[in-house]
C-alpha positions in Angstrom: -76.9 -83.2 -60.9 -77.9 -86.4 -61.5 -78.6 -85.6 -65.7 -75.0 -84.3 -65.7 -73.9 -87.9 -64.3 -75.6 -89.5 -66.7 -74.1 -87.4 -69.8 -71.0 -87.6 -68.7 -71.6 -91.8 -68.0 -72.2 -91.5 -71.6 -69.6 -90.0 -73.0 -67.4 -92.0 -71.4 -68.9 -95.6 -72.6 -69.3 -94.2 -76.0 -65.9 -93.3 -76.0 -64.7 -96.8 -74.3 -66.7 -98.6 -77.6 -65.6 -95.8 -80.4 -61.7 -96.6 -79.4 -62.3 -100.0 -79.1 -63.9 -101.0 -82.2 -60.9 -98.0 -83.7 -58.4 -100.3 -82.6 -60.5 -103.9 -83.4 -60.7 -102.4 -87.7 -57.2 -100.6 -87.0 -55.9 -104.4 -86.1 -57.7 -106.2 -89.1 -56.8 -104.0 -90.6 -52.9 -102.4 -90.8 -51.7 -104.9 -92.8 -53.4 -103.4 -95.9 -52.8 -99.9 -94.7 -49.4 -100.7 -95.1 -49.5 -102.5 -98.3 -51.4 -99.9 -99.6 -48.8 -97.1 -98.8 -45.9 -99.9 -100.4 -47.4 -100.0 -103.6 -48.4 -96.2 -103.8 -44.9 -95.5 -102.8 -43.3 -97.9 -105.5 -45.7 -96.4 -107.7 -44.3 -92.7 -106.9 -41.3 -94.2 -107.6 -41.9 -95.9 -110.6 -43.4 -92.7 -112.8 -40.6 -90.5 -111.6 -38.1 -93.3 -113.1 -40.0 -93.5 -116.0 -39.9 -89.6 -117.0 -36.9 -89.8 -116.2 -36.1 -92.4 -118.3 -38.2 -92.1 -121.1 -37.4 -88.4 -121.6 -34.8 -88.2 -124.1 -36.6 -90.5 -126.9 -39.9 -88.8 -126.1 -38.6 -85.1 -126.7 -36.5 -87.0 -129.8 -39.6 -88.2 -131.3 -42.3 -85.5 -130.8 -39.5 -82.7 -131.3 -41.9 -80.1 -129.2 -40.4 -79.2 -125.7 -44.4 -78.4 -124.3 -45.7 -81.2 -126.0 -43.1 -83.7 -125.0 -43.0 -82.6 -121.4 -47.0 -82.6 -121.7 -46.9 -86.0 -122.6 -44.0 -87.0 -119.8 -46.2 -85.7 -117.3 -49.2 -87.7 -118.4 -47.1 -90.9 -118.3 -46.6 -89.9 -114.6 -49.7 -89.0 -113.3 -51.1 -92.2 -114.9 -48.7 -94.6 -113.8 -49.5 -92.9 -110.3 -53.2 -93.6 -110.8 -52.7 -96.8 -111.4 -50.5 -97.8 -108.3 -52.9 -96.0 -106.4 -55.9 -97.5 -108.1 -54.0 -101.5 -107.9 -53.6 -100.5 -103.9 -57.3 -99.8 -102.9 -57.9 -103.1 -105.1 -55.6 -105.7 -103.7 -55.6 -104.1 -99.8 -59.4 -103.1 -99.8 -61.1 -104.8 -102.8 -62.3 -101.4 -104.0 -63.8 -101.7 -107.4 -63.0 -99.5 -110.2 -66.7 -99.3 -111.2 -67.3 -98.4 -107.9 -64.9 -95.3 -108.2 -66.2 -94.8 -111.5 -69.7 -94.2 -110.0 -68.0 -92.7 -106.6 -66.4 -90.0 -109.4 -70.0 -89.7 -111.7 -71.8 -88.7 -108.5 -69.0 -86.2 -107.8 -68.5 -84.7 -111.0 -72.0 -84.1 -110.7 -72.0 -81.9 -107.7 -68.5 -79.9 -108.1 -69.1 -79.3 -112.1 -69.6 -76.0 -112.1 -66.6 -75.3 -109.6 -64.4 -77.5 -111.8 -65.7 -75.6 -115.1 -63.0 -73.2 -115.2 -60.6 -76.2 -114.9 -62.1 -77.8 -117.3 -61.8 -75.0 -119.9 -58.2 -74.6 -119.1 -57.3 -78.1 -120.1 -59.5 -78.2 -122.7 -58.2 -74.7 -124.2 -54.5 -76.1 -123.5 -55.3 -79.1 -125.9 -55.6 -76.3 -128.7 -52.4 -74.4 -127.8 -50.4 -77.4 -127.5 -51.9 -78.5 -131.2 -51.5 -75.2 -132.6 -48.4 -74.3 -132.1 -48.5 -70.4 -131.8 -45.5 -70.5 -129.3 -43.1 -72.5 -127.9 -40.6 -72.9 -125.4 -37.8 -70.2 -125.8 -39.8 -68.3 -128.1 -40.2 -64.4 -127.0 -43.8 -63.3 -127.3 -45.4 -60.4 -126.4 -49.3 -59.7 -125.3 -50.3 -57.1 -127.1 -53.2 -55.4 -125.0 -50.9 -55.2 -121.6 -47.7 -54.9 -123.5 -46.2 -57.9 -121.5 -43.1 -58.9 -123.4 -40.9 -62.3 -122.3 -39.8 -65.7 -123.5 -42.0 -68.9 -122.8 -40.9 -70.6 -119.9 -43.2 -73.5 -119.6 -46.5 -74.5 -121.6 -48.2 -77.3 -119.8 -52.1 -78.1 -120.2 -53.5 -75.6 -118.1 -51.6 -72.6 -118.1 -48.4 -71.0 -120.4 -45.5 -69.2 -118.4 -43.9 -66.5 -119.6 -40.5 -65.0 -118.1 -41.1 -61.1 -118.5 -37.8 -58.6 -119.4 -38.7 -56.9 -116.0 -37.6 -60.2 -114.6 -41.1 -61.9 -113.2 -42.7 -64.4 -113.7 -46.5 -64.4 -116.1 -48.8 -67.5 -114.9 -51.5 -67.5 -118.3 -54.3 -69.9 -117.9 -54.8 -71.2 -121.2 -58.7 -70.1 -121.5 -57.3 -66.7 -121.1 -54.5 -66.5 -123.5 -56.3 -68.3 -126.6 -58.3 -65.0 -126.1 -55.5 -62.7 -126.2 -53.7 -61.4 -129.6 -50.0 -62.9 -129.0 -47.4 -61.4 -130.9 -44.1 -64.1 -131.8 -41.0 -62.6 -132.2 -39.0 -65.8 -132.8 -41.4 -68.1 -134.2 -40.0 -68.8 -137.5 -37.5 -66.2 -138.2 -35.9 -63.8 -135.6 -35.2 -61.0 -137.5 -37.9 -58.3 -137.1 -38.6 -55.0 -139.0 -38.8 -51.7 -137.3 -40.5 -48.8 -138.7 -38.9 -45.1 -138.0 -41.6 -42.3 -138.7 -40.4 -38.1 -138.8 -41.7 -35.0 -140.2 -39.2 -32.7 -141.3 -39.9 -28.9 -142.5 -41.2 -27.9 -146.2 -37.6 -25.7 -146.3 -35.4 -28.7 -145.4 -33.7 -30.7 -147.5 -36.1 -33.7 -147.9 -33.6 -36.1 -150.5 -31.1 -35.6 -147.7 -33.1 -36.0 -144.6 -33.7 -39.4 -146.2 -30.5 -40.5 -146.6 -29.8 -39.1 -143.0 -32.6 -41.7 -141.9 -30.9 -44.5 -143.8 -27.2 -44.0 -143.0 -28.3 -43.9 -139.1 -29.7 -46.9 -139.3 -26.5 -48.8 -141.5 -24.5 -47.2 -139.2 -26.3 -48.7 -136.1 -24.5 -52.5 -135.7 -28.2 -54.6 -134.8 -29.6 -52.9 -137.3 -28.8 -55.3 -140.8 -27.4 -52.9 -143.2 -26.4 -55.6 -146.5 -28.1 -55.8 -149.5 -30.4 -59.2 -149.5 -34.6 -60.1 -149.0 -36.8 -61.9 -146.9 -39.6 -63.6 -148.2 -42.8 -63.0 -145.7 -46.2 -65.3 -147.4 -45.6 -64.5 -151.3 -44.2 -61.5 -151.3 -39.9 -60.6 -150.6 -39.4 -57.4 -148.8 -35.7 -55.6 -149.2 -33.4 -56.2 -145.6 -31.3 -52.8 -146.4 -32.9 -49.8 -144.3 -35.3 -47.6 -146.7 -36.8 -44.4 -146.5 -40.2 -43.1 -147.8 -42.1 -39.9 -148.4 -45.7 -40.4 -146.5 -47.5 -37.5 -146.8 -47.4 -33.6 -146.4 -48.7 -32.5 -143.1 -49.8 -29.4 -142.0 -46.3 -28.7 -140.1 -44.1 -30.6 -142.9 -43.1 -33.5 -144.7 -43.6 -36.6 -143.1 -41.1 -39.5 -143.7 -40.8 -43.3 -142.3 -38.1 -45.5 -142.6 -37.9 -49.2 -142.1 -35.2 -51.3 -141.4 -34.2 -55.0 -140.2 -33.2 -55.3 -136.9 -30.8 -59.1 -136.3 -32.5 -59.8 -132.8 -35.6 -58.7 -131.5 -34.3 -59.2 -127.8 -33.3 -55.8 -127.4 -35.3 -53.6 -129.5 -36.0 -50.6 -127.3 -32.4 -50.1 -127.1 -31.6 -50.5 -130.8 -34.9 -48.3 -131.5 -33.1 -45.6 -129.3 -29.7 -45.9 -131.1 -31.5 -45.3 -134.6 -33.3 -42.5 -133.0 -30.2 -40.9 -131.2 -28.0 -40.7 -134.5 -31.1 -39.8 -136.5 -31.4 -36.2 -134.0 -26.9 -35.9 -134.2 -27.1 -36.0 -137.9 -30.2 -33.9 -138.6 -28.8 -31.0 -135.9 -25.4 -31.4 -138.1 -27.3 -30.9 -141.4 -29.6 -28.5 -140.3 -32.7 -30.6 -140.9 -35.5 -29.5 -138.9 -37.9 -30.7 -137.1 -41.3 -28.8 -137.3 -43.1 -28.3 -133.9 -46.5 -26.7 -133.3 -46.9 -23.3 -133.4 -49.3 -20.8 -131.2 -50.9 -17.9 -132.8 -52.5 -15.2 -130.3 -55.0 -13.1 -131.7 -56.4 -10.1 -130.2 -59.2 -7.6 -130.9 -62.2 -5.3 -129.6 -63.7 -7.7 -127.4 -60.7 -9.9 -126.3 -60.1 -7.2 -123.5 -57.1 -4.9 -122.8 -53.4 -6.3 -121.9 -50.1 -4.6 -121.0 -47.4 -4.9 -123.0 -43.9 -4.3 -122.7 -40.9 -4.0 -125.1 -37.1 -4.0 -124.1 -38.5 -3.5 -120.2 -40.6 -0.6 -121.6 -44.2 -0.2 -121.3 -46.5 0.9 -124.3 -47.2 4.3 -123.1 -43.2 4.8 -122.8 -42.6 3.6 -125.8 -45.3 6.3 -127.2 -43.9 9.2 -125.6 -39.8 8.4 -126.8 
């Protein structure tokens, strides 16, 4: 009884000194607390007026959307570090050396969680220097089949606005690993390649010019005489058709062709298609499909057979 009295004397007198030396620093104190939250506050507001400000002639000058919002948010966050950095000096006389050690000791420690980090930002250096997107651009990643436009491409991550209406959060260590295909990089018309195999008794001249009159007919699909020059070679933009090879089940043909956009080209890919099968039905082009040969002899067994609703043995008899 008389050990519980003393704890709980205890605990009451260290409580007594705890709150009042809390209230003794809180008094010496408050003034610097609040001059502290003044000039992290103007600070705050400060970089927000600055982007603000400063982001018409900084998208004017570097002429990148992810670069120049890149660079706006680094004008931010430093002019944020600073106010914050100018408070713990003037209300506390914290040293900057002092946080430089404080952040050396700390680094130390949390390196390998912050690694990943680390790589992201580092990795996002080299997208935003290299330029193999940008804002707007539709992309697609080739070994999920993703396909979007950029949204946003900041120093640690790219985010891409899929068809399917989502959103695709990248980091940047990630992506620089990942084959990219640009669809609007430097020209937004894109070539489509048709391939068919048509039977050795069809007419092969004309199944061709079926192929290419579906796609001039098809309006996204650019139809005009005229080139497009792709490295050091020019490649025709009317649709053409080609003799591949000769399979096993017929000839097989390909056709390429320009499409305007690349924004929709599942559904121009299905229009090409859908006149391609009206006009070879019309023409009586056909379209080979595999074959199954049964063969049967001494030691495949015994089946029944039936002709007309007959069996064998009837049929034998009449």
């Amino acid at each position: 009884m008389l050990q519980a009295s003393a704890v709980r004397d205890w605990l009451v007198e260290s409580a007594e000194v705890w709150y009042n030396d809390f209230i003794e620093w809180l008094g010496a104190n408050l003034p610097n607390f609040v001059l502290a939250i003044l000039i992290i506050v103007v600070g705050y507001r400060l970089s927000i007026a600055a982007k603000r400000y400063a982001g018409r002639p900084v998208y004017g000058w570097i002429g990148r959307e992810s670069v120049a919002s890149t660079t706006l948010r680094l004008i931010k966050y430093t002019i944020i570090l600073i106010s914050v950095l100018m408070a713990m000096r003037i209300s506390f006389g914290f040293s900057p050396t002092s946080l430089l050690l404080t952040a050396t000791v700390f680094s130390a420690v949390v390196g390998i969680i912050l690694a990943p980090l680390v790589g992201d930002i580092i990795n996002g250096v080299f997208v935003l220097s290299d330029q193999p997107y940008e804002v707007g651009d539709m992309v697609e990643i080739v070994d999920t089949g993703q396909l979007g436009f950029v949204e946003e491409v900041t120093i640690r991550y790219t985010k891409i606005f899929t068809v399917n209406n989502t959103f695709l959060v990248v980091p940047n260590s990630e992506i620089r690993k990942r084959d990219v295909v640009n669809y609007s990089a430097e020209d937004v018309r894109t070539r489509q390649t048709l391939e068919v195999t048509v039977t050795y008794e069809s007419d092969v001249s004309k199944a061709r010019e079926l192929l290419v009159e579906a796609a001039q007919e098809t309006p996204e699909v650019i139809g005009t005489q005229g080139s497009v020059r792709i490295g050091k070679g020019e490649y025709p933009l009317e649709p053409r058709s080609f003799i591949d090879d000769f399979g096993d089940h017929g000839v097989e043909l390909s056709m390429r062709y320009w499409v305007r956009e690349p924004y929709r080209l599942q559904m121009v890919s299905s229009k090409v298609n859908e006149r391609v099968w009206n006009k070879f039905r019309a023409e009586g082009i056909r379209i080979p499909y595999p074959h199954r040969h049964h063969v049967f002899d001494d030691t495949s067994g015994e089946v029944n057979v039936s002709v007309g609703g007959r069996t064998e043995e009837t049929a034998e008899e009449d």
